[in-house]
PDB file of N, CA, C and O in Angstrom:
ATOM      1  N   UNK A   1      -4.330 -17.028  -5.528  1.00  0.00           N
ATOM      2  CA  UNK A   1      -5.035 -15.929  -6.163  1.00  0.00           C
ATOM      3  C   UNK A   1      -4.656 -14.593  -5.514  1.00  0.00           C
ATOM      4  O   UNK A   1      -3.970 -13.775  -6.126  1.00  0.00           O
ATOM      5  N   UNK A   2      -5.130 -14.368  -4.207  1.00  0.00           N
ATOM      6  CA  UNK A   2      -4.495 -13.239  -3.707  1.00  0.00           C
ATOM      7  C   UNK A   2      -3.234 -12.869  -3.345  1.00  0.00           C
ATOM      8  O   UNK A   2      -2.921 -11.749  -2.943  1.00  0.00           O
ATOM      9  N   UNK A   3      -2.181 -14.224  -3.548  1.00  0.00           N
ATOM     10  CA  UNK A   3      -0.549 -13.776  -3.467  1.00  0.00           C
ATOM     11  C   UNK A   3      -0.301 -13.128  -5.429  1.00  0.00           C
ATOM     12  O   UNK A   3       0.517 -12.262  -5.738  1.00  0.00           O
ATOM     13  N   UNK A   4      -1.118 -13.751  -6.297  1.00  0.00           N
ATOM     14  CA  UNK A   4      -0.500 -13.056  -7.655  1.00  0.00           C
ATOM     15  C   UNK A   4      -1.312 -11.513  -7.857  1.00  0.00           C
ATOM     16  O   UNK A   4      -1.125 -10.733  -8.790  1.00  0.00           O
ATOM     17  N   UNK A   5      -2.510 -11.284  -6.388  1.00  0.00           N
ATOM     18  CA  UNK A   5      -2.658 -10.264  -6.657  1.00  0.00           C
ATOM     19  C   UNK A   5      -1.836  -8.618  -6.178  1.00  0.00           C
ATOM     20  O   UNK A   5      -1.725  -7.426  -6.462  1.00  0.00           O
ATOM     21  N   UNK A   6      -1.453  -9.637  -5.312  1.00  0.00           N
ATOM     22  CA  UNK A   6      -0.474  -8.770  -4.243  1.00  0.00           C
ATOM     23  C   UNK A   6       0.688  -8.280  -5.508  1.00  0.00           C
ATOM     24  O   UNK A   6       0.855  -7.198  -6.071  1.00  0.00           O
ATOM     25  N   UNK A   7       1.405  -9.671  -5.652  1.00  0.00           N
ATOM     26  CA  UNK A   7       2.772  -9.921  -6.786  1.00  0.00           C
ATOM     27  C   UNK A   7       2.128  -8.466  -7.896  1.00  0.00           C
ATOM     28  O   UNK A   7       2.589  -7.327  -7.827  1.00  0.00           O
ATOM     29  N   UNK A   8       1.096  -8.860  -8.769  1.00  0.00           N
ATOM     30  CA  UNK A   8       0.844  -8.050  -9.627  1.00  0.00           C
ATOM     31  C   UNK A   8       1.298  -6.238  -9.106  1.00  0.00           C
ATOM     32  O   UNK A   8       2.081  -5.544  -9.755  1.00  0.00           O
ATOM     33  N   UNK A   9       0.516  -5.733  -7.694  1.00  0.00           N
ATOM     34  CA  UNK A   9       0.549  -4.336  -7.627  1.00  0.00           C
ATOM     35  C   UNK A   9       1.972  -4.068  -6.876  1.00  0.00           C
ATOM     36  O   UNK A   9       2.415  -2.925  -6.765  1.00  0.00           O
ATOM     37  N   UNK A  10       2.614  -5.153  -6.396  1.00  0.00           N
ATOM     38  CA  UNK A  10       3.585  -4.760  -6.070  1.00  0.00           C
ATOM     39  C   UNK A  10       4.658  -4.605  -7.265  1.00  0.00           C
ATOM     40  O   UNK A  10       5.364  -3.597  -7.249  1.00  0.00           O
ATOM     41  N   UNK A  11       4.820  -5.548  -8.302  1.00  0.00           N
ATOM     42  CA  UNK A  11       5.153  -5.002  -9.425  1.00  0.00           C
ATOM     43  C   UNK A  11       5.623  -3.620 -10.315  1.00  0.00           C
ATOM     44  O   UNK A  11       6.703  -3.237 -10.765  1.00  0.00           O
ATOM     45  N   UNK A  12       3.970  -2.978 -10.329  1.00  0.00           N
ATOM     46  CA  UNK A  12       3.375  -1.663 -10.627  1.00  0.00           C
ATOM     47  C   UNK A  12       4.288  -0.853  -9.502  1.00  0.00           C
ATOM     48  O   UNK A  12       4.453   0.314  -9.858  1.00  0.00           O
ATOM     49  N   UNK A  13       4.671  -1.042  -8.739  1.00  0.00           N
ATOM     50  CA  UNK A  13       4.249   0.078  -7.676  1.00  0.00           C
ATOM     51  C   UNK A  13       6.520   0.377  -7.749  1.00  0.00           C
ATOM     52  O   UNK A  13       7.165   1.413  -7.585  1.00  0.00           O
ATOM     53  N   UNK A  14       7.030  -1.168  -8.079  1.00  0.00           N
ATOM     54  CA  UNK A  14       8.562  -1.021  -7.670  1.00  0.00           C
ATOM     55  C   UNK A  14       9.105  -1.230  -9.453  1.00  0.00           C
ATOM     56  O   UNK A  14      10.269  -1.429  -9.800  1.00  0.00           O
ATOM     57  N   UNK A  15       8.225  -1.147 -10.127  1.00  0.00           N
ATOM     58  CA  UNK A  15       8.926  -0.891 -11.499  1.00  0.00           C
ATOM     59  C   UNK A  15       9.338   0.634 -12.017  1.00  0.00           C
ATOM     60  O   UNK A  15       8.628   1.639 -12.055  1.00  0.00           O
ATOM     61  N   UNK A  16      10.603   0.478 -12.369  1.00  0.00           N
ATOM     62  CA  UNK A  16      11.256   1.525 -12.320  1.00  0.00           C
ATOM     63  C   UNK A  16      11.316   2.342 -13.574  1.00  0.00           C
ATOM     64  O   UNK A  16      12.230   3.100 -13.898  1.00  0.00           O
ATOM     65  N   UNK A  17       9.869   2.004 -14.442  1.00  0.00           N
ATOM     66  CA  UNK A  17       8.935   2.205 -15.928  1.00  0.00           C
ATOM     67  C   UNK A  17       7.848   2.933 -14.931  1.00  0.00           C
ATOM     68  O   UNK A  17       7.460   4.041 -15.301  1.00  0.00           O
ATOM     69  N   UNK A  18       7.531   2.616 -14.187  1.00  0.00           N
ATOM     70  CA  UNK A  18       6.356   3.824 -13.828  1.00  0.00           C
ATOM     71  C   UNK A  18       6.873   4.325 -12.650  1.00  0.00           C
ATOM     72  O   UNK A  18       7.156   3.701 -11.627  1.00  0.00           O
ATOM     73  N   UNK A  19       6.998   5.813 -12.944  1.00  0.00           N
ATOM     74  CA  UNK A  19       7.490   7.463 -12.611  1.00  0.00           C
ATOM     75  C   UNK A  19       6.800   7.474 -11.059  1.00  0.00           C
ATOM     76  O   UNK A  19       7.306   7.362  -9.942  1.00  0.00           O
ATOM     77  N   UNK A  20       5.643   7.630 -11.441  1.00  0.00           N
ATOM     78  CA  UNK A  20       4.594   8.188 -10.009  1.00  0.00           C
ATOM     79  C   UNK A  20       3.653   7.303 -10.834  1.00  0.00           C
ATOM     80  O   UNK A  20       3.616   6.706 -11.910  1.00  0.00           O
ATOM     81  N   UNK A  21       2.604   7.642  -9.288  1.00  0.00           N
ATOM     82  CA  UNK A  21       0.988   6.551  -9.262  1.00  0.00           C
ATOM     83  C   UNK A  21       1.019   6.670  -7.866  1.00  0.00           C
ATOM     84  O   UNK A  21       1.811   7.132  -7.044  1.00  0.00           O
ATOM     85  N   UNK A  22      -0.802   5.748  -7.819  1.00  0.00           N
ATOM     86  CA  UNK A  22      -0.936   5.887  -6.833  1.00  0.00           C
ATOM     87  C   UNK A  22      -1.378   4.572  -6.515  1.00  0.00           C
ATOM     88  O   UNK A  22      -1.687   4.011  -7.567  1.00  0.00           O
ATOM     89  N   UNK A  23      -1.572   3.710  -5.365  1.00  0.00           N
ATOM     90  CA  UNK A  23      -1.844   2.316  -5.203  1.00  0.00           C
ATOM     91  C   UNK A  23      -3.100   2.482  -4.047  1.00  0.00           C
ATOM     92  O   UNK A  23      -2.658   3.070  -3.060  1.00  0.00           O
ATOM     93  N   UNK A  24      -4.471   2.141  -3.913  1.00  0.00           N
ATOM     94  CA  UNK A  24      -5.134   2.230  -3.009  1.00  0.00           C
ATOM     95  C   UNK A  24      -5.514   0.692  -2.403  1.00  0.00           C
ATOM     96  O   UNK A  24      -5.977  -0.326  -2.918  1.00  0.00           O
ATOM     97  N   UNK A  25      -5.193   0.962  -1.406  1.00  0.00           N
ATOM     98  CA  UNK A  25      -5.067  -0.415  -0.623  1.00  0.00           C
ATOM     99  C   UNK A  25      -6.951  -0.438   0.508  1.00  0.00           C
ATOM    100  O   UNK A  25      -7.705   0.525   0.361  1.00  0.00           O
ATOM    101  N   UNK A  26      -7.188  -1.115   1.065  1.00  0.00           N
ATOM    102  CA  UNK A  26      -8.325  -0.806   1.775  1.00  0.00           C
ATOM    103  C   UNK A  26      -8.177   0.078   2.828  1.00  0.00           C
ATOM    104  O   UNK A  26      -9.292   0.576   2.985  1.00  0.00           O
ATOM    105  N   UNK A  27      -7.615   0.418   3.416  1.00  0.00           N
ATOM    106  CA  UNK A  27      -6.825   1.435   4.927  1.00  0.00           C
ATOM    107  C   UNK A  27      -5.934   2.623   4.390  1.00  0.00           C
ATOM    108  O   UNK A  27      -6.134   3.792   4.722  1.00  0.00           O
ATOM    109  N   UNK A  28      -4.887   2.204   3.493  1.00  0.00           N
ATOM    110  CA  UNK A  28      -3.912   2.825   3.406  1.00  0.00           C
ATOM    111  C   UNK A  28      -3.654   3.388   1.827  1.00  0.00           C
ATOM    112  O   UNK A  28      -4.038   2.657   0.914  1.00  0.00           O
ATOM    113  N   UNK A  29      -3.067   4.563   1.526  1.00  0.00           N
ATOM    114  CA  UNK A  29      -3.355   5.025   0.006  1.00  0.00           C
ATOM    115  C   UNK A  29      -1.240   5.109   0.168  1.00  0.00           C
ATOM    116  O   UNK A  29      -0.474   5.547   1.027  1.00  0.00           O
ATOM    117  N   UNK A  30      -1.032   4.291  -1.442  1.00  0.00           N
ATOM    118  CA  UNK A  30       0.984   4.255  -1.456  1.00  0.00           C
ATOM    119  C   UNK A  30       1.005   5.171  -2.878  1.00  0.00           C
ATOM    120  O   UNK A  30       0.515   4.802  -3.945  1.00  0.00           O
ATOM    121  N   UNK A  31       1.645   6.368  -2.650  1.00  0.00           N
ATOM    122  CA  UNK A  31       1.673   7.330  -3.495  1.00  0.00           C
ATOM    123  C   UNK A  31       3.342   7.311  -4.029  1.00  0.00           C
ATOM    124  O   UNK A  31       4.123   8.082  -3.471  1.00  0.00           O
ATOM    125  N   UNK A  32       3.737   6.583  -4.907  1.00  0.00           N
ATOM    126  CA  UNK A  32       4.835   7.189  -5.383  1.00  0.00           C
ATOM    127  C   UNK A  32       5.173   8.207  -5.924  1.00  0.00           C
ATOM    128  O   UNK A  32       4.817   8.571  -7.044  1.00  0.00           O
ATOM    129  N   UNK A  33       5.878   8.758  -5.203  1.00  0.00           N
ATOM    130  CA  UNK A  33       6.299  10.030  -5.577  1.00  0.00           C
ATOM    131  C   UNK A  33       8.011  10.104  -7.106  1.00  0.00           C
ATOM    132  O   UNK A  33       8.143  10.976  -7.965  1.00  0.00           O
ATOM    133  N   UNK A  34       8.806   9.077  -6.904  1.00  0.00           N
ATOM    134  CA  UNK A  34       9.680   9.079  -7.773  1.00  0.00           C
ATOM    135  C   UNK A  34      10.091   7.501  -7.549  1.00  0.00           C
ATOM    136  O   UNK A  34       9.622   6.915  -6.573  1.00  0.00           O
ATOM    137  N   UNK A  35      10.970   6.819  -8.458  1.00  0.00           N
ATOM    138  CA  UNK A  35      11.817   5.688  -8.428  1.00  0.00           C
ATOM    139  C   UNK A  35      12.032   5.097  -6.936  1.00  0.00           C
ATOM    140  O   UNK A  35      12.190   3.891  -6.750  1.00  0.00           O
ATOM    141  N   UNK A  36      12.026   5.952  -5.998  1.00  0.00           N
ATOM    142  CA  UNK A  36      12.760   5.566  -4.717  1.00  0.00           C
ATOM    143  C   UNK A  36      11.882   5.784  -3.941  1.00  0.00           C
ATOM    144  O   UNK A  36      11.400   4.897  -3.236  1.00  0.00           O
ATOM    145  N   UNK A  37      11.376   7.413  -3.910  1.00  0.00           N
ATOM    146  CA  UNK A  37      10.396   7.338  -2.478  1.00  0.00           C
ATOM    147  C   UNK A  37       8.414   6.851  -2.872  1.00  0.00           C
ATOM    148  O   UNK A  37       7.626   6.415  -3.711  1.00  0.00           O
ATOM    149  N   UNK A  38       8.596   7.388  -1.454  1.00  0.00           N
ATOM    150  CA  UNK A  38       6.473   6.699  -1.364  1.00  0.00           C
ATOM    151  C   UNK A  38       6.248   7.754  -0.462  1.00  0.00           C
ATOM    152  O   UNK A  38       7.203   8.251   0.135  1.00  0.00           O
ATOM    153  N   UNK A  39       5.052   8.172  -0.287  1.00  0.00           N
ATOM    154  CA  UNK A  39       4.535   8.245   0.883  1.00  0.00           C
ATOM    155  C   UNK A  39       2.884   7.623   1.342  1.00  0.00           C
ATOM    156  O   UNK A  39       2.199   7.250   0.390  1.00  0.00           O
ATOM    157  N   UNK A  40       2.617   7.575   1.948  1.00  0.00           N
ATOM    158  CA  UNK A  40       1.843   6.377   2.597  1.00  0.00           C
ATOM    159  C   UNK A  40       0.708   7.272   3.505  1.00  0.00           C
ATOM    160  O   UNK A  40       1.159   7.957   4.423  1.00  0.00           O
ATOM    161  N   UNK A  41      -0.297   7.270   3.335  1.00  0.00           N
ATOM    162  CA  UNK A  41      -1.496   8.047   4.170  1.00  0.00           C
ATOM    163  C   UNK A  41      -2.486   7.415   4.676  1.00  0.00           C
ATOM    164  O   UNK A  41      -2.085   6.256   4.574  1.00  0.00           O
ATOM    165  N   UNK A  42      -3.688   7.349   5.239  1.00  0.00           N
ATOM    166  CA  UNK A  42      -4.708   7.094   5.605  1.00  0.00           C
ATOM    167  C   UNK A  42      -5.666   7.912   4.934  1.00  0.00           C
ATOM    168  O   UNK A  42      -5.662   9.107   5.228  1.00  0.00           O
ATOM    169  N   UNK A  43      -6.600   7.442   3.975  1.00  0.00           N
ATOM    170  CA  UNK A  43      -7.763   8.685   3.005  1.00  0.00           C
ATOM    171  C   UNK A  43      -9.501   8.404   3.826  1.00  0.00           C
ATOM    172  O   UNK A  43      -9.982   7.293   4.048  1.00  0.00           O
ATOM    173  N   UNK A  44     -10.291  10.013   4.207  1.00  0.00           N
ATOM    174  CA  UNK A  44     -11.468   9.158   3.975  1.00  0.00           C
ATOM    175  C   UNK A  44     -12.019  10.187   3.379  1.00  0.00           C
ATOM    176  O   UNK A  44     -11.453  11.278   3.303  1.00  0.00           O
ATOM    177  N   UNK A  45     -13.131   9.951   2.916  1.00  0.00           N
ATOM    178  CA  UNK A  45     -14.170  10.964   2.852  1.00  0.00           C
ATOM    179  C   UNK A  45     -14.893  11.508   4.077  1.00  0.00           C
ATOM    180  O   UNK A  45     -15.280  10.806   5.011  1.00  0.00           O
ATOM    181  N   UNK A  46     -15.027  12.737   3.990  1.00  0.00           N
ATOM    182  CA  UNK A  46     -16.214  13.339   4.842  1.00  0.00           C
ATOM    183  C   UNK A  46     -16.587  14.632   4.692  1.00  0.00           C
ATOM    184  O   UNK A  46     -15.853  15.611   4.823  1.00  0.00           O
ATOM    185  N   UNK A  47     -17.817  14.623   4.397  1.00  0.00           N
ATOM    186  CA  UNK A  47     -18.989  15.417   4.001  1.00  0.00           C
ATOM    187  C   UNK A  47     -18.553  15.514   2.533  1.00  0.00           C
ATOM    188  O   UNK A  47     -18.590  16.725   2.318  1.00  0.00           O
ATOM    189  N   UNK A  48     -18.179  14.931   1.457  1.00  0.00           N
ATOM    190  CA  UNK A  48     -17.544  14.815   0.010  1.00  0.00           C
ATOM    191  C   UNK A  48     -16.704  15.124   0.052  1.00  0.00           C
ATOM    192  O   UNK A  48     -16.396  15.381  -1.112  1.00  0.00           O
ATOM    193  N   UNK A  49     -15.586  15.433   0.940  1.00  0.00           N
ATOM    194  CA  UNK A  49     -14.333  16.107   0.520  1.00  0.00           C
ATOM    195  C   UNK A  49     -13.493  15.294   1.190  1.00  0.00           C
ATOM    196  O   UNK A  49     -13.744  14.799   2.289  1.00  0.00           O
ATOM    197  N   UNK A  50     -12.107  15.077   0.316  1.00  0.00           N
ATOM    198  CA  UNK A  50     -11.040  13.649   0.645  1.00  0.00           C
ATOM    199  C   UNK A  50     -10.345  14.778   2.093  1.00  0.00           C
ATOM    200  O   UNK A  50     -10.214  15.954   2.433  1.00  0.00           O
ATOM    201  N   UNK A  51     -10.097  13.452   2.494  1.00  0.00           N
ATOM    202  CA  UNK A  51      -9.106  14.206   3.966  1.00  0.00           C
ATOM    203  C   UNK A  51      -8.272  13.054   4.225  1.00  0.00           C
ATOM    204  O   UNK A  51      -8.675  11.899   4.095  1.00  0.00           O
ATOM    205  N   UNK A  52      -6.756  13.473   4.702  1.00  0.00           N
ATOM    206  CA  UNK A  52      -5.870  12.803   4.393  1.00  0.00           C
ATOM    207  C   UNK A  52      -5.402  13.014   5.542  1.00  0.00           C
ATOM    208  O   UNK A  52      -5.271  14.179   5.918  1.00  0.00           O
ATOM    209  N   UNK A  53      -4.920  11.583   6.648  1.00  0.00           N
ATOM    210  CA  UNK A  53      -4.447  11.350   7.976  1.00  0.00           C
ATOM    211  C   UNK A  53      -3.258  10.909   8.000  1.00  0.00           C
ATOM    212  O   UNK A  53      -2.902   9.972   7.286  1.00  0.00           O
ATOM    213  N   UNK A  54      -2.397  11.585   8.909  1.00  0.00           N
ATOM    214  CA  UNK A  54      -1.121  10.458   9.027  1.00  0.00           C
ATOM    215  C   UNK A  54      -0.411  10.477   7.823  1.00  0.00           C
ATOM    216  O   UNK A  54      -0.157   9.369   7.351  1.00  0.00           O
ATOM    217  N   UNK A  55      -0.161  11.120   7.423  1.00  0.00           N
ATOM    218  CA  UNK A  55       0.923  11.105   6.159  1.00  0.00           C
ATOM    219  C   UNK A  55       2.241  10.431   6.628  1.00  0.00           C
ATOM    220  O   UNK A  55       2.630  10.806   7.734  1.00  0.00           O
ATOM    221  N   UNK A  56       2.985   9.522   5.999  1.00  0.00           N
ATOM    222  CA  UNK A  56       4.687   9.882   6.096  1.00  0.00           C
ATOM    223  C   UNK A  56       5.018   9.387   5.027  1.00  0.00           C
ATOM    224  O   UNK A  56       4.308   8.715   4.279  1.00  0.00           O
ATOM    225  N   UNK A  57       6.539   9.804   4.834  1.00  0.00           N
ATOM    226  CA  UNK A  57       7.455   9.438   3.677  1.00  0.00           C
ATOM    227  C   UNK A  57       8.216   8.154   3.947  1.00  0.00           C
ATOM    228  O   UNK A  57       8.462   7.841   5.112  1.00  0.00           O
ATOM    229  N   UNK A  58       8.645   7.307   2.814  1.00  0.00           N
ATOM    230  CA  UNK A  58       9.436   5.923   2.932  1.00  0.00           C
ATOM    231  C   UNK A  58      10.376   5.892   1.340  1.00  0.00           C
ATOM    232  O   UNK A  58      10.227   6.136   0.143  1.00  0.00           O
ATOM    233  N   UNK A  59      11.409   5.405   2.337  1.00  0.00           N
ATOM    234  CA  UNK A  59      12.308   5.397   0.770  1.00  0.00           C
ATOM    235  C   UNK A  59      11.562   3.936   0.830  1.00  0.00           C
ATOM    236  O   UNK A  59      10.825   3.437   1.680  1.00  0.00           O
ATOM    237  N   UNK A  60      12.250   3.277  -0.908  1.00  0.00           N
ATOM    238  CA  UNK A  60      11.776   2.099  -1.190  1.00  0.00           C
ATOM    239  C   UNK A  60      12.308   0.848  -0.442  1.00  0.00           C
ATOM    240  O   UNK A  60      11.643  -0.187  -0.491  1.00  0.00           O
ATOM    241  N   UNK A  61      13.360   0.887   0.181  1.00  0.00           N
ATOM    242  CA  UNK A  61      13.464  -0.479   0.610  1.00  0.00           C
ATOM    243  C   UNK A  61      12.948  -0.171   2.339  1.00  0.00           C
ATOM    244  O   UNK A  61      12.362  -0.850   3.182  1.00  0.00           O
ATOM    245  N   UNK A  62      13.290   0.657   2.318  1.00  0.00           N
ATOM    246  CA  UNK A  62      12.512   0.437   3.912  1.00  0.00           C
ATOM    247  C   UNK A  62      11.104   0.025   3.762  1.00  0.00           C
ATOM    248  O   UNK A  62      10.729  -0.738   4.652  1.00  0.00           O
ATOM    249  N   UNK A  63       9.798   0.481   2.431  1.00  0.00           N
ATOM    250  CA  UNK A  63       8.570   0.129   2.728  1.00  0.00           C
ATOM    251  C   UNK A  63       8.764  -1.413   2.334  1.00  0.00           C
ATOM    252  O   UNK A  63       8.166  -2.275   2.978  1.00  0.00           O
ATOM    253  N   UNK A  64       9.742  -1.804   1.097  1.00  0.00           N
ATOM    254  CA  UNK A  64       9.856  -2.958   0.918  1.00  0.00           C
ATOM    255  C   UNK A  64       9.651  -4.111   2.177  1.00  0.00           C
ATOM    256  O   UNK A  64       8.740  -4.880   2.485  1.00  0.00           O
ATOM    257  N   UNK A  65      11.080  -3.782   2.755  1.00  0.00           N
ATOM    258  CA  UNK A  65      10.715  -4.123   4.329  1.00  0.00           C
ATOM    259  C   UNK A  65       9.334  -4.720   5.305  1.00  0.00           C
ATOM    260  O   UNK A  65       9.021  -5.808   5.788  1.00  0.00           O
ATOM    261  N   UNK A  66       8.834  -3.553   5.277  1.00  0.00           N
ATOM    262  CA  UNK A  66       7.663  -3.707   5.845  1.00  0.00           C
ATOM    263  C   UNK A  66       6.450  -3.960   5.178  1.00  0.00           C
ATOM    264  O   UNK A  66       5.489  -3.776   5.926  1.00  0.00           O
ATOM    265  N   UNK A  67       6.121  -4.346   3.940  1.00  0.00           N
ATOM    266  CA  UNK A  67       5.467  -4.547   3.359  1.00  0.00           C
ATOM    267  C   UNK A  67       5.748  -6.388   2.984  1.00  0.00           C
ATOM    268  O   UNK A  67       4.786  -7.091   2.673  1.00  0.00           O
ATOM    269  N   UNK A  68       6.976  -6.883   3.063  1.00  0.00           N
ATOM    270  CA  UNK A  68       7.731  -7.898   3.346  1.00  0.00           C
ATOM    271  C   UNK A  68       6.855  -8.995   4.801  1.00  0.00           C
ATOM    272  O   UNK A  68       6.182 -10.023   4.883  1.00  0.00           O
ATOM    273  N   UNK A  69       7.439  -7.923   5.723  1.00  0.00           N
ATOM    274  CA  UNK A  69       7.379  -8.355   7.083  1.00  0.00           C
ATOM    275  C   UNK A  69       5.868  -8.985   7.361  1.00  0.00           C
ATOM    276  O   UNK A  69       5.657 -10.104   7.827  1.00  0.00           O
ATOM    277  N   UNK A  70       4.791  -7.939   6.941  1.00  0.00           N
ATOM    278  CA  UNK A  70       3.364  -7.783   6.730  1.00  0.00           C
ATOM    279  C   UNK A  70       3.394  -9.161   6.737  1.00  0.00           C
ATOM    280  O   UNK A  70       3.153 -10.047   7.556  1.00  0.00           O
ATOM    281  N   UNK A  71       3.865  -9.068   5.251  1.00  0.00           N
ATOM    282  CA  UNK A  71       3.013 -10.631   4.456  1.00  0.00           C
ATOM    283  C   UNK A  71       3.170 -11.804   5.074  1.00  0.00           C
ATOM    284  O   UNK A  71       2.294 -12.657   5.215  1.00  0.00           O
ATOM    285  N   UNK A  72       4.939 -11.889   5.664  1.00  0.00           N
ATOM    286  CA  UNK A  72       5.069 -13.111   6.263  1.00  0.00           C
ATOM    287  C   UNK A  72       4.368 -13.194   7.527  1.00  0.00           C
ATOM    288  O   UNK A  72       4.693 -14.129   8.259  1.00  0.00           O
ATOM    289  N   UNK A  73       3.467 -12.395   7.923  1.00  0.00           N
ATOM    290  CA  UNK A  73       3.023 -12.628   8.819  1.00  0.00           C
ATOM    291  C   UNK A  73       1.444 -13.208   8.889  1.00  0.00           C
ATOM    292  O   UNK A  73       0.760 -13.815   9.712  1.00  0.00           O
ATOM    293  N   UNK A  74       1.254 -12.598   7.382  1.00  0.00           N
ATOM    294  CA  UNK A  74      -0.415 -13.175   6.941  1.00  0.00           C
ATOM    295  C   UNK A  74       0.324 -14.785   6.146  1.00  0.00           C
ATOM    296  O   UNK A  74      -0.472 -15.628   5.732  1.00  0.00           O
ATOM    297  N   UNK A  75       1.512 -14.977   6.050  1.00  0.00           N
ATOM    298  CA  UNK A  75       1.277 -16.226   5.763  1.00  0.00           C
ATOM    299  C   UNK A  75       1.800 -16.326   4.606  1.00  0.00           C
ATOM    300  O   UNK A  75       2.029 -17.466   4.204  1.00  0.00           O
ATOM    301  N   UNK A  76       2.226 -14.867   3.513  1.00  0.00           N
ATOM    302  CA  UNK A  76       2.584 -15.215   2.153  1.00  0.00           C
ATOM    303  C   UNK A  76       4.548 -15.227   2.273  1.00  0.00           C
ATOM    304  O   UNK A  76       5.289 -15.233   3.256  1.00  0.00           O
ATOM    305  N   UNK A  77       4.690 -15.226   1.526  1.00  0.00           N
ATOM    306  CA  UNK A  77       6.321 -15.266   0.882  1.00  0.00           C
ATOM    307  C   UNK A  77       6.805 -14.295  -0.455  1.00  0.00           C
ATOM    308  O   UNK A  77       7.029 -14.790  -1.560  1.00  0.00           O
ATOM    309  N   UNK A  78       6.890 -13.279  -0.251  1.00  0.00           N
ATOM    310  CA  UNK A  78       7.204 -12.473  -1.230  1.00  0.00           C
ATOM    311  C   UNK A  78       9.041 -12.633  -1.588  1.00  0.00           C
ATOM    312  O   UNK A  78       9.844 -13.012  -0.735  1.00  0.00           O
ATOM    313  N   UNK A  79       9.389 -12.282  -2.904  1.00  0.00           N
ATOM    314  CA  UNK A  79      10.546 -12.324  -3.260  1.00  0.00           C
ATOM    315  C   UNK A  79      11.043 -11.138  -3.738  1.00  0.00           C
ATOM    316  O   UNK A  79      12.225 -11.107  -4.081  1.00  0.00           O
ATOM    317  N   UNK A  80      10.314 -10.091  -3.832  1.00  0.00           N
ATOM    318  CA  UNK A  80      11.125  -8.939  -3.608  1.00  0.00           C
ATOM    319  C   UNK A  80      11.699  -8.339  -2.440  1.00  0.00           C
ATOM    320  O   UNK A  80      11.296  -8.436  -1.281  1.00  0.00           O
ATOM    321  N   UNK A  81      12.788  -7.642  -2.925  1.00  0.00           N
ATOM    322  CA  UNK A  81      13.702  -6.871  -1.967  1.00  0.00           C
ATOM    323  C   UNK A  81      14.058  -5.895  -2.267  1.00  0.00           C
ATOM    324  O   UNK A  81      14.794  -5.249  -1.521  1.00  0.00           O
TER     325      UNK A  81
END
């Protein structure tokens, strides 16, 4: 269940049919910016207003990579690259 949920947004996120978006993960917010890059933040609220930590940029196969690495480490097997 939670590997076809993963499969599903990772999908969304490396299909090269959607431009930009944004993916909110529980910790971490994956903002595509075009076909190739991301950038990757930390979001919270405080006092109602969003505030945004730690920004950086990732081309796509490097987050691939590490978004890869992640999983095999919680145990899943992803087949993208």
């Amino acid at each position: 269940m939670i590997k076809s949920i993963m499969m599903e947004s990772l999908t969304s996120i490396w299909s090269g049919n959607i431009r930009c978006g944004e993916y909110e993960g529980n910790q971490f917010v994956i903002q595509k910016v075009d076909k190739d890059n991301f950038i990757l933040f930390e979001e919270y609220v405080i006092d109602g207003k969003r505030e945004v930590h730690n920004a950086f940029s990732l081309n796509k196969s490097k987050l691939m990579k590490y978004i890869n690495d992640y999983a095999h480490v919680q145990g899943f097997s992803l087949k993208y690259k």
